[in-house]
RODO-73823 format. One record per atom (N, C-alpha, C, O): x, y, z; residue in three letters; atom name; residue number from 1. Coordinates in Angstrom, 3 decimals. Last residue first. Example, Ala and Ser with C-alpha at 12.3 -4.5 7.8 and 13.67 -1.06 7.14 Angstrom:
# RODO-73823
<px: 12.850, py: -2.250, pz: 7.080, r: ser, a: N, k: 2>
<px: 13.670, py: -1.060, pz: 7.140, r: ser, a: CA, k: 2>
<px: 12.900, py: 0.030, pz: 7.870, r: ser, a: C, k: 2>
<px: 13.409, py: 1.138, pz: 8.039, r: ser, a: O, k: 2>
<px: 13.190, py: -5.690, pz: 7.800, r: ala, a: N, k: 1>
<px: 12.300, py: -4.500, pz: 7.800, r: ala, a: CA, k: 1>
<px: 13.200, py: -3.300, pz: 7.800, r: ala, a: C, k: 1>
<px: 14.236, py: -3.319, pz: 8.465, r: ala, a: O, k: 1>
***
This chain:
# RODO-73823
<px: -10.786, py: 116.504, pz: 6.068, r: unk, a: N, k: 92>
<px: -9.813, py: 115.626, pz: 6.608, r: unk, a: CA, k: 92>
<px: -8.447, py: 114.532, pz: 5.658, r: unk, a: C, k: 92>
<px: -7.675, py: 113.818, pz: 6.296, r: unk, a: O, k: 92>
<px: -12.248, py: 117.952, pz: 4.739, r: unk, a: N, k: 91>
<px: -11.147, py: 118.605, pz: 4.674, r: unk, a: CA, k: 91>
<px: -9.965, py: 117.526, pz: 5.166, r: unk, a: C, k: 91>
<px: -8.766, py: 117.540, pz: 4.887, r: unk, a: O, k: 91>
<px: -14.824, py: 116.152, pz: 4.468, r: unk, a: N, k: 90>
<px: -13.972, py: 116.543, pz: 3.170, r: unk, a: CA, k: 90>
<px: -12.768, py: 117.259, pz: 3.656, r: unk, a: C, k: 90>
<px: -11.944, py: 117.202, pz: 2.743, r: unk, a: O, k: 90>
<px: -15.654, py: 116.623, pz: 7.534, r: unk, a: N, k: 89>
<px: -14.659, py: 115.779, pz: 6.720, r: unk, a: CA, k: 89>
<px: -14.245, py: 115.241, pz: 5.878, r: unk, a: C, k: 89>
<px: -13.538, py: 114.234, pz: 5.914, r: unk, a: O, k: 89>
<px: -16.264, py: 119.212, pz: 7.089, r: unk, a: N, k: 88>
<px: -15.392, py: 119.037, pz: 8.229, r: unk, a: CA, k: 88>
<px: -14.971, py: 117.745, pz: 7.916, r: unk, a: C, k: 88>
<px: -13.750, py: 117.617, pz: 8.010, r: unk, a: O, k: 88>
<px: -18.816, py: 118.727, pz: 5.359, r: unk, a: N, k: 87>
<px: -17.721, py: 119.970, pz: 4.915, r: unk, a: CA, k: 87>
<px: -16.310, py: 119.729, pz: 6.004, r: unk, a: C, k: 87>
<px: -15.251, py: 120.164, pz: 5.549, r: unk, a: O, k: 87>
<px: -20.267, py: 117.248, pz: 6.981, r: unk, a: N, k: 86>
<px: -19.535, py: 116.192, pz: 5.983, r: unk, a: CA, k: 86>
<px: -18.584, py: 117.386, pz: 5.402, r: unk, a: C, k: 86>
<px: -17.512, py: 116.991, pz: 4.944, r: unk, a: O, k: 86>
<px: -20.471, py: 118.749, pz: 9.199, r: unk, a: N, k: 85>
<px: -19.979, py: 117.584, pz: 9.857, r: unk, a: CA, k: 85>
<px: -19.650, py: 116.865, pz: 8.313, r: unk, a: C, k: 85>
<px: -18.826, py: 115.951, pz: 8.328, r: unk, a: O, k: 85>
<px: -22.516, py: 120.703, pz: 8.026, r: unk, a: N, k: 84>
<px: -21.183, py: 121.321, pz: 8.455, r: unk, a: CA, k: 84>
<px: -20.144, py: 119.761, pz: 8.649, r: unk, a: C, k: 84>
<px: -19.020, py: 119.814, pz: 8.151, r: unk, a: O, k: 84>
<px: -24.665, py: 119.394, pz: 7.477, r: unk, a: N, k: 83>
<px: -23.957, py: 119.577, pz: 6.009, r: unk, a: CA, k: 83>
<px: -22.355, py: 119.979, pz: 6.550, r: unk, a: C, k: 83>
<px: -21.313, py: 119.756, pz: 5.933, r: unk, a: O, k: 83>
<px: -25.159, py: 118.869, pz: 9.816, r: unk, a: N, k: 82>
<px: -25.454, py: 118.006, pz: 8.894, r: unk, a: CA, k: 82>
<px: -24.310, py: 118.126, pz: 7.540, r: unk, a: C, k: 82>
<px: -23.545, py: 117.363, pz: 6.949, r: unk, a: O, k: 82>
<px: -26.311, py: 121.519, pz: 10.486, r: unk, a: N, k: 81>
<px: -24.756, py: 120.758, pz: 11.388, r: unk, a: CA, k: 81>
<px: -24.438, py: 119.389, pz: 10.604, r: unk, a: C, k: 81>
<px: -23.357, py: 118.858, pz: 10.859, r: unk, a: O, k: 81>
<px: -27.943, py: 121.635, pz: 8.850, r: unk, a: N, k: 80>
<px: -26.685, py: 122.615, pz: 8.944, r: unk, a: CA, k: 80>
<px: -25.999, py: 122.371, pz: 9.807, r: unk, a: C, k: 80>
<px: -24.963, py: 123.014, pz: 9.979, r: unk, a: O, k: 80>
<px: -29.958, py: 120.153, pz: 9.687, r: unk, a: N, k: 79>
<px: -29.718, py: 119.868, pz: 8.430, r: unk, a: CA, k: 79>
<px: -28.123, py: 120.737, pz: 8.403, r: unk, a: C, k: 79>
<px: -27.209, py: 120.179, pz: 7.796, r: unk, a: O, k: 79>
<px: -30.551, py: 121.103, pz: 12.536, r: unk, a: N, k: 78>
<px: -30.142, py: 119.698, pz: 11.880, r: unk, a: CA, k: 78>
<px: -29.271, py: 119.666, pz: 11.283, r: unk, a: C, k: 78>
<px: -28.120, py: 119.374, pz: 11.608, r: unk, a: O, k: 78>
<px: -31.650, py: 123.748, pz: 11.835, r: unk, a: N, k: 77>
<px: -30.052, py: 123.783, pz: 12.104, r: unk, a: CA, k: 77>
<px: -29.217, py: 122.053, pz: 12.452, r: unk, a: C, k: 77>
<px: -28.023, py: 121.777, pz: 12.571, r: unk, a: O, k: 77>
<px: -34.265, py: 123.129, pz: 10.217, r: unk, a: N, k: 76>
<px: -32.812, py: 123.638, pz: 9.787, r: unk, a: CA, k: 76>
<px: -31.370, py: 123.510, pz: 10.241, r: unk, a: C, k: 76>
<px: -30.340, py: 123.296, pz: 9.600, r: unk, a: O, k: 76>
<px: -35.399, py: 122.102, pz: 12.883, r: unk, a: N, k: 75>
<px: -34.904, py: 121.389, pz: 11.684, r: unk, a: CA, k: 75>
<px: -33.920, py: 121.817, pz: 10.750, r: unk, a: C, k: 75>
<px: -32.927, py: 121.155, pz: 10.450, r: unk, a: O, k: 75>
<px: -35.809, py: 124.729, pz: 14.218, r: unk, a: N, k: 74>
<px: -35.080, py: 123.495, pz: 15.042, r: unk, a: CA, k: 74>
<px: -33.957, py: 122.356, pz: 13.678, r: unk, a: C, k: 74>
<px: -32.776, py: 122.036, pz: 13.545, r: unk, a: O, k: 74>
<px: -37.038, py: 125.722, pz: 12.012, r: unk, a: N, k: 73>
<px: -36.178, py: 126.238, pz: 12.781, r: unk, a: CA, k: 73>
<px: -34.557, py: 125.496, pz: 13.249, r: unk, a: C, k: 73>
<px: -33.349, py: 125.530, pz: 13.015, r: unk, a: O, k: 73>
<px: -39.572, py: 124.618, pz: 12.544, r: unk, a: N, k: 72>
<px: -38.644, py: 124.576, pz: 11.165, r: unk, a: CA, k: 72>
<px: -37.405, py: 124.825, pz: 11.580, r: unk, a: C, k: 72>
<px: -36.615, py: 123.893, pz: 11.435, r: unk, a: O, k: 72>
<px: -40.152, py: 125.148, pz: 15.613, r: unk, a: N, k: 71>
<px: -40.230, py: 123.544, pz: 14.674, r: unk, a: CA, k: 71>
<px: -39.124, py: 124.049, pz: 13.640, r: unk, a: C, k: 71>
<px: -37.925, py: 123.903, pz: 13.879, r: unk, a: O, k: 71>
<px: -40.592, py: 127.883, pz: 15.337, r: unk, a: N, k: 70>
<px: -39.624, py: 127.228, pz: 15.815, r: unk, a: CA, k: 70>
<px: -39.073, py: 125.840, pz: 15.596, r: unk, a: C, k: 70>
<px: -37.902, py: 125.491, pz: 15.446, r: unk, a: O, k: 70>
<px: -42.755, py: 128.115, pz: 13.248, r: unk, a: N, k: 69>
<px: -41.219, py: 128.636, pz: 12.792, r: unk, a: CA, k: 69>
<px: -40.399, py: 128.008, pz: 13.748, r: unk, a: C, k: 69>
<px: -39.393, py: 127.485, pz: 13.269, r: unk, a: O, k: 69>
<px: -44.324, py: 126.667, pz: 14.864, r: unk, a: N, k: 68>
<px: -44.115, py: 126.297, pz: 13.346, r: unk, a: CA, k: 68>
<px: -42.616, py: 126.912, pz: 12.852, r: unk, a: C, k: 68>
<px: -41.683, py: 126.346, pz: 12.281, r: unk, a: O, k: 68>
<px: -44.421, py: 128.835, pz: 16.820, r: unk, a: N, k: 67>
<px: -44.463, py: 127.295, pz: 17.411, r: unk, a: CA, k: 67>
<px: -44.113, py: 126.924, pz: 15.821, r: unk, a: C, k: 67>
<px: -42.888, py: 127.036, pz: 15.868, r: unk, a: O, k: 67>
<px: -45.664, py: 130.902, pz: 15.610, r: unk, a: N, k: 66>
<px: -44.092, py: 131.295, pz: 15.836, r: unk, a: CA, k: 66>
<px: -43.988, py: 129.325, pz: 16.145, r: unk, a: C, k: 66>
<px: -43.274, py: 128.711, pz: 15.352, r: unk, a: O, k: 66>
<px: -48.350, py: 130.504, pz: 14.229, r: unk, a: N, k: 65>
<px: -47.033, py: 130.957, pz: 13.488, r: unk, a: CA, k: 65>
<px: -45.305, py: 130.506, pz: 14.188, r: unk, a: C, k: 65>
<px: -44.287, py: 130.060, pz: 13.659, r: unk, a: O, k: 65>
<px: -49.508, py: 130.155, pz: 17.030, r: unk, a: N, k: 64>
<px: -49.219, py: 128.738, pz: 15.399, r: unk, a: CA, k: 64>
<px: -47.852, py: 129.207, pz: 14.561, r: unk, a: C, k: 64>
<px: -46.795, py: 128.623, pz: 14.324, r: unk, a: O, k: 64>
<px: -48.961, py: 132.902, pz: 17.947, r: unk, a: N, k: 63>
<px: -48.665, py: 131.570, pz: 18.356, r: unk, a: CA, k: 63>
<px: -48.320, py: 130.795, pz: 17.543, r: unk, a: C, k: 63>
<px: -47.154, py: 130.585, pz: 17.208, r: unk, a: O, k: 63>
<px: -50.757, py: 134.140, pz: 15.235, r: unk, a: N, k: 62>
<px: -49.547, py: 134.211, pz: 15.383, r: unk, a: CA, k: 62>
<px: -48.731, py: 132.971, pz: 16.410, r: unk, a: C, k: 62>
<px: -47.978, py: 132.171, pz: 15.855, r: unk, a: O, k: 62>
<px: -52.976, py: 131.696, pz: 13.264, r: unk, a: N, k: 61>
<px: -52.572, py: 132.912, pz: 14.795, r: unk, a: CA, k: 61>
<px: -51.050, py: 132.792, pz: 14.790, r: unk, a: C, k: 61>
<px: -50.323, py: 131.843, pz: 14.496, r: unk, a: O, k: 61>
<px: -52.865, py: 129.629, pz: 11.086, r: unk, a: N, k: 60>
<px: -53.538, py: 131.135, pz: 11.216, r: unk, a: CA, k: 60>
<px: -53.441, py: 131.779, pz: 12.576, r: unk, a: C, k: 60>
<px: -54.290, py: 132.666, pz: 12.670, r: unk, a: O, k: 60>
<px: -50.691, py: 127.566, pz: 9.618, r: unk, a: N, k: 59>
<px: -50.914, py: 128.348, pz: 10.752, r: unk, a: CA, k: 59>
<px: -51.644, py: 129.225, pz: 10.101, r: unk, a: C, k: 59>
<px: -51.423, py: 129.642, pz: 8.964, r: unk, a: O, k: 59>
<px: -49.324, py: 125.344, pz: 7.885, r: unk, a: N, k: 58>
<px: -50.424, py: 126.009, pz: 7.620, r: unk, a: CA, k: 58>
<px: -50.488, py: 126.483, pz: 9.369, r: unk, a: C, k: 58>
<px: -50.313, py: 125.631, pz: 10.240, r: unk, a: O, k: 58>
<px: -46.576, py: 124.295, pz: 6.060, r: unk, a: N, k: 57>
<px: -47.416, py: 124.195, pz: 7.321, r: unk, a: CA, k: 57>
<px: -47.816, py: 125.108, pz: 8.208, r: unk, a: C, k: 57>
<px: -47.128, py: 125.634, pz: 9.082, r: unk, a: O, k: 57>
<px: -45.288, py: 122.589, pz: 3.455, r: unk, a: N, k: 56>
<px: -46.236, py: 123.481, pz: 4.141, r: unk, a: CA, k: 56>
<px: -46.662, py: 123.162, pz: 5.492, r: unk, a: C, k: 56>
<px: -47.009, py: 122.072, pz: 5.946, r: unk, a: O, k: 56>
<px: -42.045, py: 121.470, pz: 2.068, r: unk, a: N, k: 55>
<px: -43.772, py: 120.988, pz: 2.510, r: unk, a: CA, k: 55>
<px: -43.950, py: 122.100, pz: 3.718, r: unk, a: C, k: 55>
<px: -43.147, py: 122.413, pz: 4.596, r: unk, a: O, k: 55>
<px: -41.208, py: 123.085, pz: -0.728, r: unk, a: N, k: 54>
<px: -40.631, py: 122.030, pz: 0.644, r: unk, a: CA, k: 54>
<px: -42.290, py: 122.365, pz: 1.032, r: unk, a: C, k: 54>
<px: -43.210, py: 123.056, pz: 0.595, r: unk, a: O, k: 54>
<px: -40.135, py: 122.610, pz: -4.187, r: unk, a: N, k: 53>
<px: -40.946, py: 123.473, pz: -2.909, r: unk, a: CA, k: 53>
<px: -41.403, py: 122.449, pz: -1.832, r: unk, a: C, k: 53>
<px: -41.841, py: 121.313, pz: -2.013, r: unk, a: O, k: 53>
<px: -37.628, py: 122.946, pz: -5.774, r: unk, a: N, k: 52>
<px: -38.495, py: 122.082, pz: -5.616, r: unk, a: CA, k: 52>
<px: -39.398, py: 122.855, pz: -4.261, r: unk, a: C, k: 52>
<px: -38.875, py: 123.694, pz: -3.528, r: unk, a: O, k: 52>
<px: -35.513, py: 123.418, pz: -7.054, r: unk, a: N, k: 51>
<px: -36.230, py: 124.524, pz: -6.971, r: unk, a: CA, k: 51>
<px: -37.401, py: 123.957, pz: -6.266, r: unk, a: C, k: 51>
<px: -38.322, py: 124.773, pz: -6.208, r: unk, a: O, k: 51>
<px: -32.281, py: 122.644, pz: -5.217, r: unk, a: N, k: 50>
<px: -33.425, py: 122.161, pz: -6.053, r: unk, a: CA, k: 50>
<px: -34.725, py: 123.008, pz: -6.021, r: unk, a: C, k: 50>
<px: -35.072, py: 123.344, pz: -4.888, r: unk, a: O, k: 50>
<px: -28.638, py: 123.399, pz: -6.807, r: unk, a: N, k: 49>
<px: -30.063, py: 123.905, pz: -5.384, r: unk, a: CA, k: 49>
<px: -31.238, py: 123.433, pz: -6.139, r: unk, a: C, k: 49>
<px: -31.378, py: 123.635, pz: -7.345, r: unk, a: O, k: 49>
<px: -26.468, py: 121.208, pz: -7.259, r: unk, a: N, k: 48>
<px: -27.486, py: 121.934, pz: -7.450, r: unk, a: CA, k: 48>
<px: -28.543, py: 121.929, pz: -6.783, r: unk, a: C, k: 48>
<px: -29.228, py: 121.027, pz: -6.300, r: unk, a: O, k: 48>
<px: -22.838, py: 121.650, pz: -5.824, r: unk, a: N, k: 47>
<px: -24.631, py: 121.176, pz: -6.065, r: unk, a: CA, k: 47>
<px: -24.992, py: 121.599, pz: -6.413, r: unk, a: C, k: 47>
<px: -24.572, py: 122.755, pz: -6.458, r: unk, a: O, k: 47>
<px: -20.030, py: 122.547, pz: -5.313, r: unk, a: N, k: 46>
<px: -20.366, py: 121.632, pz: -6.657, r: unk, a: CA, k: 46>
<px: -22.222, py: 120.621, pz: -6.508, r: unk, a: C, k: 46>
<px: -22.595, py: 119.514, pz: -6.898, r: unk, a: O, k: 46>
<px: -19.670, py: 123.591, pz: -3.244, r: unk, a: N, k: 45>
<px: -19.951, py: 122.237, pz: -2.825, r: unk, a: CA, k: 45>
<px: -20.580, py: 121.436, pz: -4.380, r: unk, a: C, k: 45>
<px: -21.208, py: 120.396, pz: -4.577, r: unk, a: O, k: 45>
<px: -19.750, py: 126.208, pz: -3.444, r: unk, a: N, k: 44>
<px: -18.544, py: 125.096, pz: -2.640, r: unk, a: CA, k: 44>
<px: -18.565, py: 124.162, pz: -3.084, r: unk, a: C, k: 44>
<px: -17.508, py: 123.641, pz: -3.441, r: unk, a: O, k: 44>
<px: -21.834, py: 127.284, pz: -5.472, r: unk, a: N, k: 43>
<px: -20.426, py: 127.688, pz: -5.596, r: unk, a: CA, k: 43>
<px: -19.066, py: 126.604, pz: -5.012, r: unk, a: C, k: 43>
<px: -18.015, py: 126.272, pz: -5.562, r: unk, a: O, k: 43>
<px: -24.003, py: 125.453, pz: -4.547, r: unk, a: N, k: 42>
<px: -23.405, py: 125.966, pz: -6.067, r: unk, a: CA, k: 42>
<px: -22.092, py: 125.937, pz: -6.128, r: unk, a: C, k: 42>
<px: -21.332, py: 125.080, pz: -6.578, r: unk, a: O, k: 42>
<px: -23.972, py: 126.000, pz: -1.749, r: unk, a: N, k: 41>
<px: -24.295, py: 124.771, pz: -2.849, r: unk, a: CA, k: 41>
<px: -23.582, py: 124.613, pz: -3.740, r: unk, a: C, k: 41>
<px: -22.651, py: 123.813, pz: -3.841, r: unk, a: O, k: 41>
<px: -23.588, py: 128.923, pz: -1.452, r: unk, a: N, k: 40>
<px: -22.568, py: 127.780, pz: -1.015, r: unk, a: CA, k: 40>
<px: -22.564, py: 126.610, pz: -1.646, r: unk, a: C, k: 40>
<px: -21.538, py: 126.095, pz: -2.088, r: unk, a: O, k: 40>
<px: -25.757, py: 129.980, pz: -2.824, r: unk, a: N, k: 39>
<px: -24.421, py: 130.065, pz: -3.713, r: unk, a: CA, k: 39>
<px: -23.364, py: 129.058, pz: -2.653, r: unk, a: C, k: 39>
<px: -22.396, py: 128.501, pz: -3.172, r: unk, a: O, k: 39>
<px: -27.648, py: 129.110, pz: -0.778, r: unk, a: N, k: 38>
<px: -27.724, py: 128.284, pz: -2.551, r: unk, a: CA, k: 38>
<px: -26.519, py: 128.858, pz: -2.807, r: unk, a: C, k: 38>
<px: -25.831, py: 127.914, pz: -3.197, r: unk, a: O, k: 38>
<px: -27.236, py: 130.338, pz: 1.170, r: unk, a: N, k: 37>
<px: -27.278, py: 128.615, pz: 1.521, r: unk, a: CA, k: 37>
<px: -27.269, py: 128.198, pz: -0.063, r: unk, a: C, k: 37>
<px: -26.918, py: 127.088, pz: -0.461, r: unk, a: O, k: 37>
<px: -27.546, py: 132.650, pz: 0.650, r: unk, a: N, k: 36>
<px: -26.509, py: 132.813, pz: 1.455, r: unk, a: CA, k: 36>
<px: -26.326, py: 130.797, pz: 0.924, r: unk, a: C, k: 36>
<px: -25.331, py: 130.274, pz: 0.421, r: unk, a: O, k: 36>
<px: -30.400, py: 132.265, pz: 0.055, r: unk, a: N, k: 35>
<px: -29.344, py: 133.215, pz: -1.342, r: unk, a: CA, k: 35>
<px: -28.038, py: 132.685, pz: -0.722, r: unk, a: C, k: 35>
<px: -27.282, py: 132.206, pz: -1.567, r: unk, a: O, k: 35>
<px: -31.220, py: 131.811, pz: 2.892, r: unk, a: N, k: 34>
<px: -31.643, py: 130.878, pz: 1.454, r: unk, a: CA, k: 34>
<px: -30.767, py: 131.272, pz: 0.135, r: unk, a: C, k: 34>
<px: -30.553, py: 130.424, pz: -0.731, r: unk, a: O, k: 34>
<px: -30.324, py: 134.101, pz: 3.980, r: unk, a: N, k: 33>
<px: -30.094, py: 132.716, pz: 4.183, r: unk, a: CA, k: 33>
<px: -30.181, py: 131.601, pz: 3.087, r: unk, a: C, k: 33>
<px: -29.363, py: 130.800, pz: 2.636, r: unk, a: O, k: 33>
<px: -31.794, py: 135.900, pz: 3.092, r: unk, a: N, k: 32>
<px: -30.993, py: 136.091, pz: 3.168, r: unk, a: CA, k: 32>
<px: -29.807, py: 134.975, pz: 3.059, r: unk, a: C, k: 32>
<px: -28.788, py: 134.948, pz: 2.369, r: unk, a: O, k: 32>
<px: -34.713, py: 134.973, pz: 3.881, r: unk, a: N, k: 31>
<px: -34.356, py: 134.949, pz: 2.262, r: unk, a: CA, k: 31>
<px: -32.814, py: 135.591, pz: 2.298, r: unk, a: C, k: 31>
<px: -32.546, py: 135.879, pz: 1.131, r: unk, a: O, k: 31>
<px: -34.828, py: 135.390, pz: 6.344, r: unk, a: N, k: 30>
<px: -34.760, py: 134.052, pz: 5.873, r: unk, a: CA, k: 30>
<px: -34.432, py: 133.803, pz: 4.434, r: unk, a: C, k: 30>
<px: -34.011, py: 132.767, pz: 3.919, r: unk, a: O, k: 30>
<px: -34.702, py: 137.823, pz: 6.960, r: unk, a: N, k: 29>
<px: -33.562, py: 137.159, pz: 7.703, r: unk, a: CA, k: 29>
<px: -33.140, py: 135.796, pz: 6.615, r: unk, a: C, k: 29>
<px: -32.068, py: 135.337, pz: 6.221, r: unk, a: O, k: 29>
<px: -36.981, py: 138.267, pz: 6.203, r: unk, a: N, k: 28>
<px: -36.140, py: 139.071, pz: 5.002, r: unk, a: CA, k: 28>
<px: -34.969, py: 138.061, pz: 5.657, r: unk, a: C, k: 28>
<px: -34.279, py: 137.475, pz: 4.823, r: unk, a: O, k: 28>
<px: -38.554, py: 137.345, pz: 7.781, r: unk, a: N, k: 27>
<px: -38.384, py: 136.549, pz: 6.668, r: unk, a: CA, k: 27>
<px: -37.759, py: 137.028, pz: 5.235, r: unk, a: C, k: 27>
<px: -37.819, py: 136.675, pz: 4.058, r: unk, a: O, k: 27>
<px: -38.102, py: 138.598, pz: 10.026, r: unk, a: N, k: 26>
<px: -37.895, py: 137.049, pz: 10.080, r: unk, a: CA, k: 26>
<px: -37.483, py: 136.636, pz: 8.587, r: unk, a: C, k: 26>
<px: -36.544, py: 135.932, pz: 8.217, r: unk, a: O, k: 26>
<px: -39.575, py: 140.972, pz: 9.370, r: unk, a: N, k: 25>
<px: -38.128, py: 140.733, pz: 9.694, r: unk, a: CA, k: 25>
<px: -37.486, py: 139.731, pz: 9.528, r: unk, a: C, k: 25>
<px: -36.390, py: 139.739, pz: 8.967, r: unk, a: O, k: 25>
<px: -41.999, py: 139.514, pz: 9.435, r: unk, a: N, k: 24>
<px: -41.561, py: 140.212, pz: 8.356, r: unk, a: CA, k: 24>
<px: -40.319, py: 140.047, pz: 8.249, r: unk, a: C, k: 24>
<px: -39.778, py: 139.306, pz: 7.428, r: unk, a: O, k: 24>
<px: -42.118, py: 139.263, pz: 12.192, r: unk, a: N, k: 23>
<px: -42.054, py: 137.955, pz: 11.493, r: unk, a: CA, k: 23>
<px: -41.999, py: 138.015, pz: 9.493, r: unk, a: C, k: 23>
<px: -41.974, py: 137.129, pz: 8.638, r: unk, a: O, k: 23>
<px: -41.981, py: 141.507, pz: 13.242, r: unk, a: N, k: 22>
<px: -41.013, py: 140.563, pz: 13.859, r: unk, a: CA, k: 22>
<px: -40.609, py: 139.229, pz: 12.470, r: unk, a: C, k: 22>
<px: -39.609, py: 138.652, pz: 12.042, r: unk, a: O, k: 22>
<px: -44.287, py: 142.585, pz: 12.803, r: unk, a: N, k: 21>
<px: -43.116, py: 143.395, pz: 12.391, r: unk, a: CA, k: 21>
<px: -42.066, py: 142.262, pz: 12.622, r: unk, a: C, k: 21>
<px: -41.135, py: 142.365, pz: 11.823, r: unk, a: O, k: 21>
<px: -46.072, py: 141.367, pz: 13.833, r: unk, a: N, k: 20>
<px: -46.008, py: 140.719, pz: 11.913, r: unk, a: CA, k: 20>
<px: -45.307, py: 141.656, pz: 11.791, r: unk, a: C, k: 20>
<px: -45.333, py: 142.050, pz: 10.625, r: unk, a: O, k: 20>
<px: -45.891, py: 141.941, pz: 16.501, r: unk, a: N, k: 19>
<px: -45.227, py: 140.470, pz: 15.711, r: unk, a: CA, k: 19>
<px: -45.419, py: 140.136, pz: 14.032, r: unk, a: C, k: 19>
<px: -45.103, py: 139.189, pz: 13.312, r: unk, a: O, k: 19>
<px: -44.132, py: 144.989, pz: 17.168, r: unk, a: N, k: 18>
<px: -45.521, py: 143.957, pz: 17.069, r: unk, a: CA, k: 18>
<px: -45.013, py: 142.208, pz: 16.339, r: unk, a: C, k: 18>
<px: -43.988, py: 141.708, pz: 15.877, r: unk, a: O, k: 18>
<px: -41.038, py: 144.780, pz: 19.363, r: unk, a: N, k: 17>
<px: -41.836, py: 144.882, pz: 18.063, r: unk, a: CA, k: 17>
<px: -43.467, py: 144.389, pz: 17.685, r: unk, a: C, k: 17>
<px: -43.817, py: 143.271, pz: 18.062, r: unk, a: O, k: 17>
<px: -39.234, py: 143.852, pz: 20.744, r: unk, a: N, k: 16>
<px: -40.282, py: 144.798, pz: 21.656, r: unk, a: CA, k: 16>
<px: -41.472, py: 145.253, pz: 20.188, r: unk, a: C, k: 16>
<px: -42.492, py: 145.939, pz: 20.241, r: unk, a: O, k: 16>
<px: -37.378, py: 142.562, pz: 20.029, r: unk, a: N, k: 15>
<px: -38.860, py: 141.626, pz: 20.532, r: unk, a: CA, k: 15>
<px: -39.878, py: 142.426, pz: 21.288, r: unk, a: C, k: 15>
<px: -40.818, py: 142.121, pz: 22.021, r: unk, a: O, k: 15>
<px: -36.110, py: 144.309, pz: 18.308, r: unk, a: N, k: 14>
<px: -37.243, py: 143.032, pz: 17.551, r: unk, a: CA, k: 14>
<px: -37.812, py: 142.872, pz: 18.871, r: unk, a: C, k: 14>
<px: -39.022, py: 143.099, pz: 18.841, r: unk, a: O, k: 14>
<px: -36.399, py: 147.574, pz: 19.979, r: unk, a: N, k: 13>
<px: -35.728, py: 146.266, pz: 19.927, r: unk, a: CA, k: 13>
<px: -36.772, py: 145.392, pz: 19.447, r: unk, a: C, k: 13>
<px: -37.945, py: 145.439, pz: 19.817, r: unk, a: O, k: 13>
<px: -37.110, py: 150.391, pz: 17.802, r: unk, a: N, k: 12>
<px: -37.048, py: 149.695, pz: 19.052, r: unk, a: CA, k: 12>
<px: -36.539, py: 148.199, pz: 18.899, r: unk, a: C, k: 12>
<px: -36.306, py: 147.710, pz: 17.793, r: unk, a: O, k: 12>
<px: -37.390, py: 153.742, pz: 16.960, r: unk, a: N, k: 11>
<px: -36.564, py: 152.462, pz: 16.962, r: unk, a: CA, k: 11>
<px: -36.750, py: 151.804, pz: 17.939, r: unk, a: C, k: 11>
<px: -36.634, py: 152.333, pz: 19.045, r: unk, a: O, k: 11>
<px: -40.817, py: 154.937, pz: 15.740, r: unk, a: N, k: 10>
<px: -39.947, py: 154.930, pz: 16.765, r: unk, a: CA, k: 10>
<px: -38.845, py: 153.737, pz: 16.709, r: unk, a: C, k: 10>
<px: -39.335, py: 152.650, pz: 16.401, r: unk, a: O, k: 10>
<px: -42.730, py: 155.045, pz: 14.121, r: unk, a: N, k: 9>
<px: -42.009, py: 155.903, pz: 14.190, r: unk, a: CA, k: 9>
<px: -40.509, py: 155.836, pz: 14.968, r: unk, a: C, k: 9>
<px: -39.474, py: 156.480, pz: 14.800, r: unk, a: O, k: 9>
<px: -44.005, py: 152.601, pz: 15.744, r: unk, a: N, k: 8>
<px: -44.824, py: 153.905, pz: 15.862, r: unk, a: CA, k: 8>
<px: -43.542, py: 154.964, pz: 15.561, r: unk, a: C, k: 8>
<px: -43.212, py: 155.709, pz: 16.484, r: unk, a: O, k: 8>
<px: -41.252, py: 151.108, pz: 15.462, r: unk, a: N, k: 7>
<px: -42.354, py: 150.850, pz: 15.949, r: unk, a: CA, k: 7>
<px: -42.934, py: 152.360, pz: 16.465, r: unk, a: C, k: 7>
<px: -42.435, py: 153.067, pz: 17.341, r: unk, a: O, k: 7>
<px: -38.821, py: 149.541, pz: 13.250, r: unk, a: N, k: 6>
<px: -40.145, py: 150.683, pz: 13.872, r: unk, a: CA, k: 6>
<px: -40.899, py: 150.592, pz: 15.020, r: unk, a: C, k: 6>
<px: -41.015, py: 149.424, pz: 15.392, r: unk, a: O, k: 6>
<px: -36.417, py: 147.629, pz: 14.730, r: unk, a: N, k: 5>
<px: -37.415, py: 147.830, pz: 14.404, r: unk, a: CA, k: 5>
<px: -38.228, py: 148.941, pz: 14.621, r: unk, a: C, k: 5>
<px: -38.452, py: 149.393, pz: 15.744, r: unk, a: O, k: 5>
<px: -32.798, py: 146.357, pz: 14.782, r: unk, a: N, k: 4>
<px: -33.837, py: 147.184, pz: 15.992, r: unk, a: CA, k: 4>
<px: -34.721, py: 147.557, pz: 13.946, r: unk, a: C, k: 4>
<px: -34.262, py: 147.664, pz: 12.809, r: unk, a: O, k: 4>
<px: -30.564, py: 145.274, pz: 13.940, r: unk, a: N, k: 3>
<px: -30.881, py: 144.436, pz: 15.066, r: unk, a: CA, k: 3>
<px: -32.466, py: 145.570, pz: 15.295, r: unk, a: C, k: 3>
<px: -33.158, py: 145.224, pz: 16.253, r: unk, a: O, k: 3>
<px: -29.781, py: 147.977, pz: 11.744, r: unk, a: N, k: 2>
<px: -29.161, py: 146.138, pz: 12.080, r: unk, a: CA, k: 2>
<px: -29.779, py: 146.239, pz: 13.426, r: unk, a: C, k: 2>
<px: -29.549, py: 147.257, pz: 14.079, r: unk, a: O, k: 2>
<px: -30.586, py: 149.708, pz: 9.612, r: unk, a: N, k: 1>
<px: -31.168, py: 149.687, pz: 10.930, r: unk, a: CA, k: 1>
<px: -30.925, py: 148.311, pz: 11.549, r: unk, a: C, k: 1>
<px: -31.879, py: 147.586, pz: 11.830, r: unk, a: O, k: 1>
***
């Protein structure tokens, strides 16, 4: 079911979704990524993925929720233009 969500039985578009359907979604997206981001480690880039557990941050309303995911978010794709810019000049 690529890009679209239940909703009451019904297919519909993520953002027409309730939001702990959205943010479920989110976080199958995110463990996809994380499997996707450790065998590159591993496999390309001769690292080891650290099992280490990254720092928390605690929301109870959805708002909090999504404002926190966007924060992280933001930071991830830092870190992944980060890693892309030294993979771009190992090739050089």
């Amino acid at each position: 079911m690529s890009g679209q969500l239940l909703r009451g039985g019904k297919r519909c578009a993520p953002e027409e979704a309730p939001p702990d359907r959205r943010l479920c979604a989110r976080a199958e997206d995110e463990k996809k990524h994380e499997e996707m981001f450790r065998e590159m480690i591993g496999s390309y880039l001769d690292g080891v993925p650290s099992m280490g557990i990254a720092e928390t941050h605690p929301a109870s309303t959805v708002n909090k929720i999504l404002e926190v995911n966007l924060k992280d978010e933001k930071h991830a794709v830092d870190i992944y233009l980060g890693i892309m810019k030294k993979i771009h000049d190992m090739k050089d």
